[in-house]
N, C-alpha and C positions, 0 to 999 in steps of 0.2 A: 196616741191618737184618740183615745177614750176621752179625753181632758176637752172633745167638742160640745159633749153633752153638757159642759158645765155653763153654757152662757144660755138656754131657754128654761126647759121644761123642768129638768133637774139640776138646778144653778147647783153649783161646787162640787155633787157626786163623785164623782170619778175621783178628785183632789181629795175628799175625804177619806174617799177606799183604798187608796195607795197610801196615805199618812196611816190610816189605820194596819195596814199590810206593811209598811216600810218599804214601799213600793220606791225609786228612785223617779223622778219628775223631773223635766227640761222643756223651754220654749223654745222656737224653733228663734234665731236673731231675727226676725223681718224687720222690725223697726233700722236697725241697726244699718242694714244692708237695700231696703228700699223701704220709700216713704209711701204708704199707703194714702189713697185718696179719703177714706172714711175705715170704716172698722177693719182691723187685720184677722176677720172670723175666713176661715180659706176650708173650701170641701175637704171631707176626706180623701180625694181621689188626688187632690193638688197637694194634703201631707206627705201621703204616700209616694209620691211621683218627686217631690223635694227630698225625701229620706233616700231612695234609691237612687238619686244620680246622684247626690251629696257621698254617699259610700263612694259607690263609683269610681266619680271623679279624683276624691282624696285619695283612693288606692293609686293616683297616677299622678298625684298631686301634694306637694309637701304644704302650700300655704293653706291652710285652713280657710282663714280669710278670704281668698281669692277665688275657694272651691263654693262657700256660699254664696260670695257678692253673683258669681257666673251662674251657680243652681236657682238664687231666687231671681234673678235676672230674666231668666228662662221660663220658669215654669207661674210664675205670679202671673195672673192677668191685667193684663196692659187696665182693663176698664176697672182695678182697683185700685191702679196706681198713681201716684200725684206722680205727673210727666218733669214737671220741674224740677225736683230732687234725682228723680231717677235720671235724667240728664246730669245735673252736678255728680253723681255717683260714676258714670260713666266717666264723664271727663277727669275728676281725679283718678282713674283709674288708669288712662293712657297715660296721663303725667307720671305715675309710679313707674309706669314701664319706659317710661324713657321715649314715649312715644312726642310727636308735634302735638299739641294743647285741645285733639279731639276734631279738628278741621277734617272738615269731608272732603274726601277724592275730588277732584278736579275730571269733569266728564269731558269728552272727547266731544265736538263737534259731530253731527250727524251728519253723513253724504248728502250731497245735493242727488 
């Protein structure tokens, strides 16, 4: 989580002090699993809130894949997300599951 200070005021710090410590460093997939609208920089509060239901879920969860597509799904903000990819990510994702091609429910006629 320290690896946010690296994109202002102390560009690379954090990446330097863990190369220098042999710190081990990982990025979260966003790109991967939703298409951000402009920069994928995300508070710490939404790292954090990604890390803890990502455990979570994989403790109940054997796909990997399916536990971040569902965590970054969830907790990304809609107002950083390109809506159109994040739609194609959706619908390939019924298509896996064997579901109909993502079509929405059919709603019920409201009483007169």
């Amino acid at each position: 989580v320290g690896g946010l200070v690296d994109r202002n005021r102390f560009k690379g710090l954090a990446a330097r002090v863990a190369a220098e410590r042999r710190v081990r460093t990982a990025r979260l997939p966003i790109g991967k699993y939703v298409k951000m609208a402009a920069c994928s920089v995300l508070t710490v509060n939404h790292v954090v809130e990604i890390l803890l239901k990502f455990i979570d879920l994989r403790s109940r969860e054997a796909d990997a894949a399916a536990c971040w597509r569902e965590v970054l799904q969830a907790v990304v903000p809609q107002r950083k997300r390109d809506e159109a990819r994040d739609h194609s990510l959706k619908l390939q994702k019924t298509q896996a599951e064997g579901r109909n091609g993502g079509d929405p429910p059919q709603r019920e006629p409201a009483p007169n």
